[in-house]
Each structure stands twice: as structure tokens, then as C-alpha cells.
BADRENMAR-708759 format. One record per residue: residue in one letter; x, y, z of N, C-alpha, C in turn. Coordinates in steps of 0.1 Angstrom, whole numbers, plus 5000, padded with zeros to 4 digits. Example, Ala and Ser with C-alpha at 12.3 -4.5 7.8 and 13.67 -1.06 7.14 Angstrom:
A513249435078512349555078513249675078/S512849785071513749895071512950005079/
! end
This chain:
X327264604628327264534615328764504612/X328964394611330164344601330464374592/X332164414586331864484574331464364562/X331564234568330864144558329364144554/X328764194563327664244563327364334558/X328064454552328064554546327464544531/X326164604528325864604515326964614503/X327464584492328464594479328064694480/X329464794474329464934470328964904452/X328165054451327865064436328765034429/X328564974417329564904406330565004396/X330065144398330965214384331365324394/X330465414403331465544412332465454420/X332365374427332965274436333765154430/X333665204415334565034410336265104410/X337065054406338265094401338765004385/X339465144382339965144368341265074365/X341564954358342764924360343965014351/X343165084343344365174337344765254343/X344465284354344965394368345965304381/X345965204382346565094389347965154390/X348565214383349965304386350065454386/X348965474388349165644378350165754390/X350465674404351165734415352665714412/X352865654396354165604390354565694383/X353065754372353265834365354365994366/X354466004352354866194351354066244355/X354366394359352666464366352266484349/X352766564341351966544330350666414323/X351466304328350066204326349666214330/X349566244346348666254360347666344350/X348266484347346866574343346266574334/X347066464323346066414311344866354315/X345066294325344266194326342866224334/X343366334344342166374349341266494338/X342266594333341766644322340766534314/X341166444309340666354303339166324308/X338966244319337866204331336966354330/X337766444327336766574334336066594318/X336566544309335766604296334566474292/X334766374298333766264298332866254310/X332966334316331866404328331466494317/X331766554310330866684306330166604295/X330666504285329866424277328866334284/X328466304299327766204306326866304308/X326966454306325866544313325266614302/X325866624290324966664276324066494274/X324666384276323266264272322366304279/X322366354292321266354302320466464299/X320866524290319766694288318066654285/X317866554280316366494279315966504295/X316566434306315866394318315966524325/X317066674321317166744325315866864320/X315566814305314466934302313066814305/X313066754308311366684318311766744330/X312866774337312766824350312367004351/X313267034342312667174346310867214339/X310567164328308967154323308567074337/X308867044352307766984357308067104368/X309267124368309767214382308967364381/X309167394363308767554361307667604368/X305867514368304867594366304867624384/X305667474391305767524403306367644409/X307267674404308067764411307767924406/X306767914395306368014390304968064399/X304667944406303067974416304068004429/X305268014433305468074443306267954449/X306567864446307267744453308767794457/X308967674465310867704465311367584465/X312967614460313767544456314267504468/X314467334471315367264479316567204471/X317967234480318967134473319267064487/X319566924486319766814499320666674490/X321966714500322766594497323866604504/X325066474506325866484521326966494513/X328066494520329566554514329566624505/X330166594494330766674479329566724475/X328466604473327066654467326666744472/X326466704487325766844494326466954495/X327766944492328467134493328067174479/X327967074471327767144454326567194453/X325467124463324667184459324067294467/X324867304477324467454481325367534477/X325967504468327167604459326367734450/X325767604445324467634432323667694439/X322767694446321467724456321867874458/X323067874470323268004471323768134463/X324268064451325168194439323568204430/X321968124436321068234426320768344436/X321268324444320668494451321368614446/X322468634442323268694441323268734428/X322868644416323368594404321568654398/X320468614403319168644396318668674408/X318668714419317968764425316468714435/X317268554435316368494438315868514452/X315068474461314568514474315268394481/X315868474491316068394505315168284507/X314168334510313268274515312768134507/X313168164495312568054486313367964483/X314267974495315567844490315967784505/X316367684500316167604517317567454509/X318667474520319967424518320167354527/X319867184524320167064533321267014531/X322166984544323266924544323566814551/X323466694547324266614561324966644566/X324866654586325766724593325766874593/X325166914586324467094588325767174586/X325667304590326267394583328067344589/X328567274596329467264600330467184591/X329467074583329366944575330467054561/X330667204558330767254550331967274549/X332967304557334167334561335267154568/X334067074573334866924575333466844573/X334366744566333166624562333066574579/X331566574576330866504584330266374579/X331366244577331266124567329866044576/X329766034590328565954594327565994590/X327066144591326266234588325366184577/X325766064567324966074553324065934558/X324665874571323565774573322565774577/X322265904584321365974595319965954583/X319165874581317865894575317165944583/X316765884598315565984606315966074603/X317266184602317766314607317366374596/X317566314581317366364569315666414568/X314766304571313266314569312966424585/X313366454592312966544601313266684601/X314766674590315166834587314566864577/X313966814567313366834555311366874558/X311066774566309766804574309466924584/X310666924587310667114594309967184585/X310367184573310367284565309067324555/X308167194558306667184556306767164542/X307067104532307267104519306067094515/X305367134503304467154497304467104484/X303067164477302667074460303967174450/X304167314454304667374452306067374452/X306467304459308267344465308767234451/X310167264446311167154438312167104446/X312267014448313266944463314566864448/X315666904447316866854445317566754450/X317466604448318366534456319766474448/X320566544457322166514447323166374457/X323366304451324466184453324566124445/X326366114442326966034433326765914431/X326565844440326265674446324565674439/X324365764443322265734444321865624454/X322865614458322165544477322365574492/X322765724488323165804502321765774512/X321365744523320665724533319965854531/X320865994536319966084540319566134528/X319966134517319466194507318466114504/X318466004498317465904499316465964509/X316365964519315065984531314366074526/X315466204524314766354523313666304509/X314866284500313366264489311966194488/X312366064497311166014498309966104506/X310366134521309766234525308866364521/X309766424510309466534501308466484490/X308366374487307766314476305766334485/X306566234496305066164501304466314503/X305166444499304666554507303966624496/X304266554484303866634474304666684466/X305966764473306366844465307266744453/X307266844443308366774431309466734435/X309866594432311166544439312266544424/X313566574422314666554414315566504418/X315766324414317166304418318066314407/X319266324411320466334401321766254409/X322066134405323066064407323866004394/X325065954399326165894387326065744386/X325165694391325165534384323565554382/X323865464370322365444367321165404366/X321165264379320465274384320365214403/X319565304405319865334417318765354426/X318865364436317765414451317365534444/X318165644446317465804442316865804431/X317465734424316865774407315165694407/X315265594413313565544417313265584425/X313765644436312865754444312065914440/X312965944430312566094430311266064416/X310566164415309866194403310166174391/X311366274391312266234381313666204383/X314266144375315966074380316466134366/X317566174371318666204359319766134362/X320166004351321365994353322166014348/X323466044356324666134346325566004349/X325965944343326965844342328265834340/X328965854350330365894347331365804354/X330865654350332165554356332865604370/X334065544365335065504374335965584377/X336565624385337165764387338765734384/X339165844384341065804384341365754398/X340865804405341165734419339965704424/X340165564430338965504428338265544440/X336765554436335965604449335865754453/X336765864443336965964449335866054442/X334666064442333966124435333666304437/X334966314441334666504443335866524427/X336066444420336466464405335466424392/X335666354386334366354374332966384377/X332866314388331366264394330966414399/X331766484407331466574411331266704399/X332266724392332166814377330566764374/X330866624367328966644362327766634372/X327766684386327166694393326466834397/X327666924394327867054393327367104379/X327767104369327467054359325967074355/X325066964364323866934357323067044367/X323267074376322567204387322767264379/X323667334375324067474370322967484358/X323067384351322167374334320467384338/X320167314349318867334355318967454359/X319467494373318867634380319167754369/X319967784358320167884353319267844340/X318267744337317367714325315867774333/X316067744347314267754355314867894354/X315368014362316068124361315568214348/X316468204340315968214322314268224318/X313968094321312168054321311468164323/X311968224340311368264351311368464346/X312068474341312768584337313168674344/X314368584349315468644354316368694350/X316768644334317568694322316768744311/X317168884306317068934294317668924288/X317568894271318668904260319768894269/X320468724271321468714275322668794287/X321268854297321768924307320868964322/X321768924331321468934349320669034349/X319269094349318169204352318369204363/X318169094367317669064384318969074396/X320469074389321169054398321269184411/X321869144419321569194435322969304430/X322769424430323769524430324469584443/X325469494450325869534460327369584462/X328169594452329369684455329469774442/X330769804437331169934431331269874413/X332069744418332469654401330869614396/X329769564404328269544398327669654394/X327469794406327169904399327669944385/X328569954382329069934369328569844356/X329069694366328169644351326469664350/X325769654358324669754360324569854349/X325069914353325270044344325270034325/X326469954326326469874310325669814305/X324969764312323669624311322369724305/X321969844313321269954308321369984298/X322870024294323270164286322870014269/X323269884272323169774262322269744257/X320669744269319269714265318769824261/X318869934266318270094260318770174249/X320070134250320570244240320770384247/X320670404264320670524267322170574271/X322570674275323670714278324070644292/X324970684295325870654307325170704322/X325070834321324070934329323170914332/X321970864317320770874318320670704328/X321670594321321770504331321170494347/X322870574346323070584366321670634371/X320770744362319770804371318570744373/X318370604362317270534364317170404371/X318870404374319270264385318870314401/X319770444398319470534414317870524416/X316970524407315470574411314970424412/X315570314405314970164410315470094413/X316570174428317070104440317869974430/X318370034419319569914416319069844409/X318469774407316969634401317869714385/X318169604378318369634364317069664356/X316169564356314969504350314269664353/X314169704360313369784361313769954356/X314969944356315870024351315270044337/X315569964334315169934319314169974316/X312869964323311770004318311670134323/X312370184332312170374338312470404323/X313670324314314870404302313270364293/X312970294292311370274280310470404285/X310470424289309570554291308070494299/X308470384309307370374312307370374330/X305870474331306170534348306070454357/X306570534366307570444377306070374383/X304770414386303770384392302970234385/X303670234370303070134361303570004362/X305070004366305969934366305769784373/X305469784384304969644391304069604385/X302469664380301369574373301769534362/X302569654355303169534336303869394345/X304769434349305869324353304769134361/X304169214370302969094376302369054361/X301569154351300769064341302169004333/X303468994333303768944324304868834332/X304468794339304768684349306668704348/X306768884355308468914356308868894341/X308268904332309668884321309668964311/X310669084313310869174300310569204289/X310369064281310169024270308769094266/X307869004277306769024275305969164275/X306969234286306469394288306469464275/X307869434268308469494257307469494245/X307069344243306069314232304569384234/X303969404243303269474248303469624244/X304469694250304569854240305069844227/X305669744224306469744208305669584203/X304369614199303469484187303869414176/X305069534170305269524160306469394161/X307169424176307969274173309269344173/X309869474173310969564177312069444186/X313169504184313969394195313869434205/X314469554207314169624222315969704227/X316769654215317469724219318069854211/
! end
């Protein structure tokens, strides 16, 4: 293909700004006004979109609450962001390995150096995604800036025809992905300070709009209690600790009585918590199953009256 042949690049991630036409002239101080600037109208492009972001999680929740899993699939910037997001809920709420599945154009190598051909690979996209058997259940993530990445594009169509819930989220607005997926969010964030470079604004409200999703499904799911990690994964000395605090905050118990009800539930805060409620250790998984994981609900169940809990 000729590059005259080459489809026109999208109009606003791919346009350039003529107020930037010198900015290699500039003081560094304007340099950082200016991106400062760009980065706080990324964050205004991603509060308009909160409507297309609460239809996505009301369509994502009931799935992921029957046992589905989360896909995130997208090539360069997108795709490292969004396995940025993907992998900090394991850590962060305790999410299952197993329930998260992290596509990248160019695969795990793609992480460390762009692998720029990698995003044209469509067969490659619809065959790594088809591995993975997607179901009515799974939420498939599709991230690019452009919203005409090839492989991203594929994977979602693929994942669609599969059933599972498709989410695109791209920076122009309108686009391939955003008519591909189920739902489209668009986060609209022009023209960059350097033109074309979309691992700045574009990338902020890219990051941005995951984060407000996966930590809203998270929340839903009850993974947080009264503004705190139950679920997170306790694996060194500084978590044990906040652990610890997290207890001593939701109970009201001592320090001691803490450590000895974390020690007896293998770490698990959430459950901590309910050893400190007085309720036995053998009870613990069927309240938690009838109250579909969420504290709340266990709580209201021994305290009717509507008590806070802490």
C-alpha cells in the first residue's frame, strides 16, 4: 500500500494544534503549563463521559457477579494502560487470577518495547481473544485512543459475536470501536501538545476512565467496605499493618485482638471483621455467599436496626 493509499488519520488525536507550532521555542515553564493544562482537560473529557461510564458498569455488574471475567485488549499506550488497571485489582481487591485475561498487541514483550506493527494484526487479535472462549458472562474492555486500532477493533467484534459484553473506550468521537462495542464511551480529548502523541492527555483520560470503572464494579461487588480494601491480598509487613488498622477502624477492637483474628482468617480483612463481630468461623462463608460478598449486607442482617457497624 502506498502511503497515498493510506486511510486519513483521525481528525482530533492525530490533528495538530497550532498553538503548540513553537512550544520547542518555549521556557520549560510554558512547556509545563501547557501540558499541565492538556492533562486537566483530559480529566474534564472523562467527568462528561460518566453517563456512558455508569450504562457500562449497570450492564458489566450482573455479569461479573454470575462469575464472568474481566478482559482488557488494546495495542501500545492503551494496551499497557490497560493491563496496568487489570493487574493492580488483584492486589488492590483481591480479584482472581483467573478472572482476568490481559491482551496486548505483540504480547507480553509489546510491554517493555512497542511492538507498533502489532496493532494491525486483526486475525492475531480475533484468534488470541477466541483462545480464551469468551462467554455471555465475560466484560471484554476495548481501549484505543484513535478507536480504529485493527486489533482492538477485531478483538471486540469477536467478543461481541461471542456474546460477551463488549466496552469500547476511545478519544474521538466517533469511531470504529465506539460502533463496535456494546457500549462506547467517548472521552474526547482533542489534540495533543505534540501532535499525535497520545501517551499524554489521551492516555491520562484513558487511565482515568478504567480506574472509575474497575474500582465502581469492585465497590458494587464488595470489595470495599466503608471506604476500605477488605479484600486486599496481604503480602508483606507495611499491608499487615494496614490490615491491622483497617480491623482495629471497622470493629472498634484492639490492636491484639486485631492481629489474632487476621492470623485465624489467613489475612482476608473482610473476614477479619466478622471473626471481631462475633460471628463463627464455620458461619462465615454461607453469610458472605447469601449476601453476594458484601459486608454491608452481613452487617444489616445481625444489626436490623440499621447500626453503622463501626
Amino acid at each position: 500500500m502506498t502511503l497515498d493509499a493510506l486511510p486519513p488519520f483521525p481528525t482530533l488525536t492525530e490533528g495538530q494544534d497550532p498553538r503548540y507550532a513553537d512550544v520547542d521555542l518555549w521556557p520549560v515553564a510554558s512547556v509545563l503549563d501547557a501540558l499541565v493544562e492538556s492533562q486537566m482537560s483530559a480529566i474534564a473529557a472523562v467527568r462528561a463521559a460518566v453517563p456512558r461510564m455508569e450504562q457500562a458498569v449497570t450492564a458489566a455488574l450482573p455479569r461479573l457477579m454470575a462469575g464472568g471475567r474481566l478482559f482488557y485488549v488494546g495495542a501500545g499506550t492503551s494496551g499497557r494502560i490497560g493491563m496496568q488497571d487489570g493487574v493492580e485489582l488483584l492486589p488492590t481487591f483481591g480479584w482472581e487470577p483467573e478472572r482476568l485475561v490481559l491482551l496486548l498487541a505483540g504480547g507480553n514483550d509489546a510491554v517493555y518495547q512497542a511492538a507498533e506493527g502489532a496493532e494491525d494484526r486483526d486475525d492475531v487479535a480475533r484468534a488470541e481473544i477466541l483462545a480464551h472462549d469468551p462467554c455471555a458472562n465475560d466484560v471484554v474492555l476495548g481501549i484505543a485512543a484513535s478507536g480504529s486500532t485493527p486489533y482492538t477493533c477485531a478483538a471486540i467484534g469477536a467478543a461481541r459475536t461471542a456474546g460477551s459484553l463488549t466496552i469500547g473506550i476511545a478519544c474521538n468521537p466517533s469511531c470504529q470501536l465506539l460502533n463496535m462495542a456494546e457500549v462506547g464511551i467517548p472521552v474526547v480529548t482533542g489534540m495533543e501538545v505534540i501532535s499525535g502523541s497520545t501517551r499524554l492527555k489521551a492516555g491520562t483520560a484513558q487511565k482515568a476512565t478504567l480506574n472509575l470503572i474497575s474500582t465502581t464494579l469492585m465497590i458494587r461487588m464488595g470489595h470495599a467496605y466503608r471506604g476500605q480494601m477488605v479484600d486486599m491480598r496481604v503480602v508483606n509487613d507495611k499491608l499487615r499493618r494496614r490490615a491491622c488498622r483497617m480491623v482495629r477502624s471497622l470493629t472498634g477492637c484492639t490492636e491484639q485482638q486485631a492481629m489474632a483474628t487476621l492470623q485465624a482468617a489467613n489475612f482476608n480483612v473482610k473476614r477479619a471483621v466478622m471473626l471481631c463481630w462475633g460471628i463463627p468461623a464455620d458461619q462465615i462463608e454461607t453469610l458472605l455467599s447469601t449476601h453476594d460478598d458484601n459486608l454491608r449486607g452481613v452487617f444489616a442482617q445481625l444489626h436490623p436496626s440499621g447500626a453503622s457497624g463501626d
